[in-house]
C-alpha positions as CSV (number, residue, x, y, z in Angstrom):
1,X,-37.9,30.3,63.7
2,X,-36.7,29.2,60.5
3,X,-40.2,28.8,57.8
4,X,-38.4,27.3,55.5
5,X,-38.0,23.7,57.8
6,X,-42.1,23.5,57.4
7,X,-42.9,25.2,54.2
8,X,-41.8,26.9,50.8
9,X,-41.7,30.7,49.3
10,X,-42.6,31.2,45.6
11,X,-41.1,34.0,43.5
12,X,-43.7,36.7,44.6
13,X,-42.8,35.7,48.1
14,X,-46.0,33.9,49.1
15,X,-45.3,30.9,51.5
16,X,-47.2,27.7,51.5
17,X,-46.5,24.9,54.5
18,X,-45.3,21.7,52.6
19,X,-47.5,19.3,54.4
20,X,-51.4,19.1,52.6
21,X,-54.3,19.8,55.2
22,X,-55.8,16.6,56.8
23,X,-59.9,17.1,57.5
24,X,-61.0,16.2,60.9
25,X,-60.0,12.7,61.9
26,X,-63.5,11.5,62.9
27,X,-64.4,10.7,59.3
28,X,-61.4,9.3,58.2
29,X,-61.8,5.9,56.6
30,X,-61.0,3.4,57.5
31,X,-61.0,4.8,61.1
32,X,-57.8,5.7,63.0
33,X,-58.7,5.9,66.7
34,X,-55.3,6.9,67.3
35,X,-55.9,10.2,66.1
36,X,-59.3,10.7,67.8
37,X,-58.1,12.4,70.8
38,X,-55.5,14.7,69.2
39,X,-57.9,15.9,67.2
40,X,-60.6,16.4,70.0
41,X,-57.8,18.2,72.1
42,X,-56.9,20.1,69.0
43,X,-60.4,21.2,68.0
44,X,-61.3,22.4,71.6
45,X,-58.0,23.9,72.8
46,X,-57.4,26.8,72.5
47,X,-60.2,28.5,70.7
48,X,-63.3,27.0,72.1
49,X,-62.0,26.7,75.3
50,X,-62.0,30.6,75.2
51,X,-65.1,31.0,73.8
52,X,-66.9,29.4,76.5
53,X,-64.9,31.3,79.0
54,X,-66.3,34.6,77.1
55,X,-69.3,33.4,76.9
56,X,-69.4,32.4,80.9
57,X,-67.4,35.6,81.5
58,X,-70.8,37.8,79.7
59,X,-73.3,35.9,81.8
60,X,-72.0,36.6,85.3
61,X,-70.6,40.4,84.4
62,X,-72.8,41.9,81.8
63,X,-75.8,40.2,81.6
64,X,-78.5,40.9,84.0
65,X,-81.5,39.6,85.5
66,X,-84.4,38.7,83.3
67,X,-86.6,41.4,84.9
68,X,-84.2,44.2,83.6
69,X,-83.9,42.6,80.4
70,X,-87.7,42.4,80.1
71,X,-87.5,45.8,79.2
72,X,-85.1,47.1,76.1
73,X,-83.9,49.4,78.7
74,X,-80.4,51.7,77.1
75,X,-78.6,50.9,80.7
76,X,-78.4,46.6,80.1
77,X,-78.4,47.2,76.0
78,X,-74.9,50.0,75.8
79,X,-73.3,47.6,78.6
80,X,-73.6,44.6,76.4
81,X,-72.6,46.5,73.1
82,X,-69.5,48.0,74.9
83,X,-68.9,44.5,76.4
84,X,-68.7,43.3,72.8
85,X,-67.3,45.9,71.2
86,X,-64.1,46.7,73.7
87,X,-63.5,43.2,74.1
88,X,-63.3,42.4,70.1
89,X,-61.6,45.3,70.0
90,X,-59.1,44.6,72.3
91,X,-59.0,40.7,70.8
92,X,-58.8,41.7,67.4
93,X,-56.1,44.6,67.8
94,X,-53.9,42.3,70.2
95,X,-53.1,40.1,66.6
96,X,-53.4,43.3,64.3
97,X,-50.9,45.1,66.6
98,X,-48.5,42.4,66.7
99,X,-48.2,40.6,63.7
100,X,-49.3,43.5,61.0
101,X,-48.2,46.7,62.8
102,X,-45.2,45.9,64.6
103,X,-44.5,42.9,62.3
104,X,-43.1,41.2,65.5
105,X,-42.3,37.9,63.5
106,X,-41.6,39.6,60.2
107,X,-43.0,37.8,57.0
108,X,-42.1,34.2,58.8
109,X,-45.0,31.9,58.1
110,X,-46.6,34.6,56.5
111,X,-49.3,33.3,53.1
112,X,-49.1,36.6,51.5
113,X,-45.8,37.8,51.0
114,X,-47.2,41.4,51.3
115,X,-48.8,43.1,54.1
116,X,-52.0,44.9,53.3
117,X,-51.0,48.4,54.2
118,X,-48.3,47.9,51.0
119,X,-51.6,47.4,49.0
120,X,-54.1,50.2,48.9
121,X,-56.9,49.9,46.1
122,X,-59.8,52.0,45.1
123,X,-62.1,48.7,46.2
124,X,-61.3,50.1,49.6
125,X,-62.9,52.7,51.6
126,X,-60.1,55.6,51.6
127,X,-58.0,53.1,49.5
128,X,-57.1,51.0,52.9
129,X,-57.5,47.7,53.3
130,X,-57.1,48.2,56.9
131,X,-59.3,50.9,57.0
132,X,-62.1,49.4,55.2
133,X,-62.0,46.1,57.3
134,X,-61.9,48.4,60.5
135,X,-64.8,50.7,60.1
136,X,-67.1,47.3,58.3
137,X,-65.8,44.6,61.0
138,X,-66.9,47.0,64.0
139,X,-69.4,50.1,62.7
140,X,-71.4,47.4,60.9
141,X,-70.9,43.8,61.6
142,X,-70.3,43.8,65.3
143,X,-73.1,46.2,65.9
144,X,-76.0,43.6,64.3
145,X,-74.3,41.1,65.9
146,X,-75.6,42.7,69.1
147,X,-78.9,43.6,67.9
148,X,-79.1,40.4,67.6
149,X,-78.3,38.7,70.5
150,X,-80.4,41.7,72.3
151,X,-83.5,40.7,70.6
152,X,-82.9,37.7,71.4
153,X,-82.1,37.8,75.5
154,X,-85.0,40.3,75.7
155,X,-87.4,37.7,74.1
156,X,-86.3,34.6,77.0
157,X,-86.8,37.6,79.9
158,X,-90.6,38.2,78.2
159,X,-91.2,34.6,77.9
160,X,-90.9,34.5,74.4
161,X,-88.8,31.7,73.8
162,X,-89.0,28.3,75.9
163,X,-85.7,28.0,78.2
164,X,-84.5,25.2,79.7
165,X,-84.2,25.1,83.3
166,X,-80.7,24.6,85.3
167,X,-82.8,22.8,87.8
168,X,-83.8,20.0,85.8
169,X,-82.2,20.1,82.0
170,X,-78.6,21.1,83.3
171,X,-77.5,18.7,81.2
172,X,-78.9,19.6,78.0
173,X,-77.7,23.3,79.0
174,X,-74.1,21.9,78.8
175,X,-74.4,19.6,75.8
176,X,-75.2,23.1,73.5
177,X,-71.8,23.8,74.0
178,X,-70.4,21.0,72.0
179,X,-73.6,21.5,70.0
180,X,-72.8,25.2,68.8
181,X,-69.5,24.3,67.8
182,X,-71.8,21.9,65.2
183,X,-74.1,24.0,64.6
184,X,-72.2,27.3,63.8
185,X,-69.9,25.1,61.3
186,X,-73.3,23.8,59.4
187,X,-75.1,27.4,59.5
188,X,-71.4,28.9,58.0
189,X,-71.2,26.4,55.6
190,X,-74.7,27.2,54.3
191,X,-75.0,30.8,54.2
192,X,-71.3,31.1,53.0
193,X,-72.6,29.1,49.3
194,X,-75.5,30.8,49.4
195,X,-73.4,34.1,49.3
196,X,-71.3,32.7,46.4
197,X,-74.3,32.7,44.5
198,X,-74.1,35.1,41.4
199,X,-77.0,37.5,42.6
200,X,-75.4,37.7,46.8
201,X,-71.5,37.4,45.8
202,X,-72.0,40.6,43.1
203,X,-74.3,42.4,45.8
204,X,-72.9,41.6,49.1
205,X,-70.2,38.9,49.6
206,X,-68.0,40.1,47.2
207,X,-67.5,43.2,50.2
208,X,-65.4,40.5,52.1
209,X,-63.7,39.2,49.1
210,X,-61.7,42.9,48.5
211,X,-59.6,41.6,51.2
212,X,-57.5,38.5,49.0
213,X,-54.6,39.4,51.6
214,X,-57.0,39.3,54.7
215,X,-55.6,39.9,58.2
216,X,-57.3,40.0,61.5
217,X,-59.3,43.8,60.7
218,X,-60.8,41.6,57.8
219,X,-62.3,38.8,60.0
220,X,-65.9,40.6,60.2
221,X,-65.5,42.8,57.1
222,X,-68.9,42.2,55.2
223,X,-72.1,43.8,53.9
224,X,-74.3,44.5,56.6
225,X,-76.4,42.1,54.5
226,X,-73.8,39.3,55.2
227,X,-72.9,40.7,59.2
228,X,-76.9,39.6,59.2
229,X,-76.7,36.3,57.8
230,X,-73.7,35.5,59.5
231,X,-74.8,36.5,63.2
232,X,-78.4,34.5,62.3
233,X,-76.8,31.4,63.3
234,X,-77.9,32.9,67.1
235,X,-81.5,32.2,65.8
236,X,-81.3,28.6,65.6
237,X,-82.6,28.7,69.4
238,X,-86.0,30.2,68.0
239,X,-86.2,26.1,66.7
240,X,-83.7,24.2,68.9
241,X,-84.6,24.6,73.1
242,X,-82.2,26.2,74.4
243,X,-81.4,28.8,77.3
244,X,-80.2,32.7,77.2
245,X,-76.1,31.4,77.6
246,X,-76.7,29.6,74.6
247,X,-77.8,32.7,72.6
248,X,-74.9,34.6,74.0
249,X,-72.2,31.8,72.8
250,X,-74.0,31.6,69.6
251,X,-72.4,35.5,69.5
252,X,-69.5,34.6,70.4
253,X,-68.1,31.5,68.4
254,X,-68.2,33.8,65.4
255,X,-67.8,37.0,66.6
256,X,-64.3,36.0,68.1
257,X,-64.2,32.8,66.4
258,X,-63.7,35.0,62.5
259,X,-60.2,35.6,63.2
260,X,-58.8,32.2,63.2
261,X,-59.3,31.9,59.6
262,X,-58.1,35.5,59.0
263,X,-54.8,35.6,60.5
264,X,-52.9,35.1,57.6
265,X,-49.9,33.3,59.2
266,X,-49.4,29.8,59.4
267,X,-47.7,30.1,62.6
268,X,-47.8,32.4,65.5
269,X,-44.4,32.3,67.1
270,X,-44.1,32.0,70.8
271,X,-40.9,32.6,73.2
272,X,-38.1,30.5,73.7
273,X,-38.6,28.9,70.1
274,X,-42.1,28.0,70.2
275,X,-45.3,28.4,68.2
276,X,-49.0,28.0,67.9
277,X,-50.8,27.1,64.9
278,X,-54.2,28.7,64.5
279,X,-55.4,26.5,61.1
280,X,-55.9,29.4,58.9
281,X,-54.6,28.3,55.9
282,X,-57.9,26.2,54.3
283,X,-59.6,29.7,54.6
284,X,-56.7,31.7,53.2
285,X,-57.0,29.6,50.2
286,X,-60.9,30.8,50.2
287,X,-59.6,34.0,49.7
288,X,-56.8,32.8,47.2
289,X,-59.4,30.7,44.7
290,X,-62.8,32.5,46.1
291,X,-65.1,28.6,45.4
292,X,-63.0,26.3,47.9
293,X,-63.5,25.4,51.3
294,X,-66.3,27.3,52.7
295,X,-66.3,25.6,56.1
296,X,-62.9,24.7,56.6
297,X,-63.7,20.9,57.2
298,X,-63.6,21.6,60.9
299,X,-65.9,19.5,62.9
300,X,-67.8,17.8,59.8
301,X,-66.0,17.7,56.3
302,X,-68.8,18.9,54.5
303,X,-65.9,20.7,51.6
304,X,-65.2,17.1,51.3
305,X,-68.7,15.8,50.8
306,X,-69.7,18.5,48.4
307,X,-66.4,18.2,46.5
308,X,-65.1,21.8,47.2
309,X,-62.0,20.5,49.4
310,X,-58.6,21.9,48.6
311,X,-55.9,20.6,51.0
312,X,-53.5,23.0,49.4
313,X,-51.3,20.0,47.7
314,X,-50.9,19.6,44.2
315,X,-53.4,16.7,43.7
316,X,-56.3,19.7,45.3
317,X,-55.4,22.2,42.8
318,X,-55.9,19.7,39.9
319,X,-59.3,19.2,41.4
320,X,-60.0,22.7,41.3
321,X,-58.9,23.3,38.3
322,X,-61.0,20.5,36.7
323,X,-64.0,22.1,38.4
324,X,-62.9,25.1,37.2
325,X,-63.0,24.0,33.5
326,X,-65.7,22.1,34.1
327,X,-68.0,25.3,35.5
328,X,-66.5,27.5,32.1
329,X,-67.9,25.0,30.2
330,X,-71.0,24.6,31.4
331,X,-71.8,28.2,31.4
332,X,-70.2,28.5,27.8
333,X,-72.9,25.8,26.3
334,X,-75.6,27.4,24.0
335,X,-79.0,26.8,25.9
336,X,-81.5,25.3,23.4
């Protein structure tokens, strides 16, 4: 495919698409029902169509009944963490291995005109971006991920936590799903300013933020502090009823969900001239300007609402930079 028909290349070889990002179309104003169902297609295919499938796919094979898992027993616990860590494994390298070590679609669509391997830097364990991201995403983050989610399934078996029941709240069950997608956007949103803070980003964000060229190895590459806070969202069923599927898919929206925002392509190029379009590039510019869009204005624009939007046109990078200056100068006026 030919990048240039959607999108531009800079001087240092960085490519931009030349259409701005559009937030989600339910808060448009004045309302454009025309666009409503796109956008619900678009939101739920392909990515959390396949997170409910893993998350089904974990209850019927891995998990098991709530009299085994009334006991943190090593057989149920090491089959979940494989479960996790082989199947992120194998999720994670399939886009690694294609796009970044086989190049397969060369630089097309590609943000960052280089690849990380073509940048080591002391920030990085061994000097390797790809390194680093590796042993962090799954020696760290993945492994409280399924502490986690452990603690939690071993709680519902005791009686711990209130479930509800297929027999009667079915419904309920099946309108989490929908729910979580809600839910993991608003607990993101909130843990990723609190990170951005001056005490958390010196201490523990700023781990992630090495990776300015991020690629699939740095979806999960974070301060255990961070792989914590980010995996909490699986606690909001200790307030909100819920059922032991739910606390799995509250693993697995942003266990497999990190790597949509990580890619670093704009496309992925399919056979016979197609391509799919994973919506990476709000994040990439998180990693390009570090204090814009910390939720992506997926489901809810809250970027928008709090004024930290950058649709990647000219008109968003004035914005920024006016918050820019106007964040230099409040930090540069003498306190009385």
């Amino acid at each position: 495919m030919d990048d240039s028909l959607y999108g531009k290349r800079n001087k240092k070889g960085d490519w931009a698409p030349s259409a701005p990002l559009e937030s989600s179309a339910l808060w448009q104003w004045p309302p454009q029902p025309g666009k409503w169902l796109p956008w619900v297609v678009g939101f739920v295919w392909p990515w959390n169509a396949m997170f409910v499938l893993i998350t089904c796919l974990t209850w019927w094979l891995v998990i098991p009944e709530p009299a085994v898992m009334a006991q943190l027993q090593w057989s149920w616990v090491l089959k979940l963490f494989a479960w996790n860590w082989l199947g992120l494994l194998a999720y994670y390298a399939l886009f690694e291995g294609l796009l970044y070590a086989r190049k397969t679609q060369d630089r097309r669509f590609k943000y960052n005109g280089k690849f990380p391997a073509e940048q080591p830097s002391d920030v990085f364990w061994f000097k390797s971006q790809n390194i680093d991201n590796f042993i962090r995403s799954f020696f760290i983050s993945i492994p409280i991920g399924s502490a986690v989610e452990v603690l939690l399934l071993w709680q519902y078996a005791n009686g711990g936590l209130a479930a509800l029941s297929w027999d009667t709240q079915a419904a309920l069950i099946c309108a989490w799903f929908p729910l979580a997608m809600f839910v993991q956007e608003l607990h993101f949103y909130a843990i990723h300013r609190l990170s951005h803070t001056p005490f958390l980003y010196k201490w523990v964000h700023s781990v992630h933020h090495n990776s300015v060229n991020p690629s699939p190895w740095s979806s999960m590459s974070m301060h255990p502090v961070e792989g914590l806070m980010y995996f909490a969202v699986a606690l909001w069923v200790l307030v909100l009823p819920a059922h032991p599927l739910i606390a799995i898919h509250l693993f697995t929206i942003p266990a497999f969900g990190a790597i949509v925002g990580h890619i670093g392509f704009d496309r992925i190029e399919l056979p016979a001239g197609a391509s799919t379009q994973p919506h990476s590039y709000a994040h990439y510019l998180h990693h390009k300007h570090f204090e814009v869009n910390y939720c992506d204005n997926g489901s809810v624009p809250l970027d928008t609402w709090f004024g930290s939007w950058h649709d990647g046109s000219a008109e968003g990078e004035r914005r920024m930079q006016e918050r820019y200056a106007a964040k230099v100068a409040r930090l540069n006026t003498p306190k009385t």
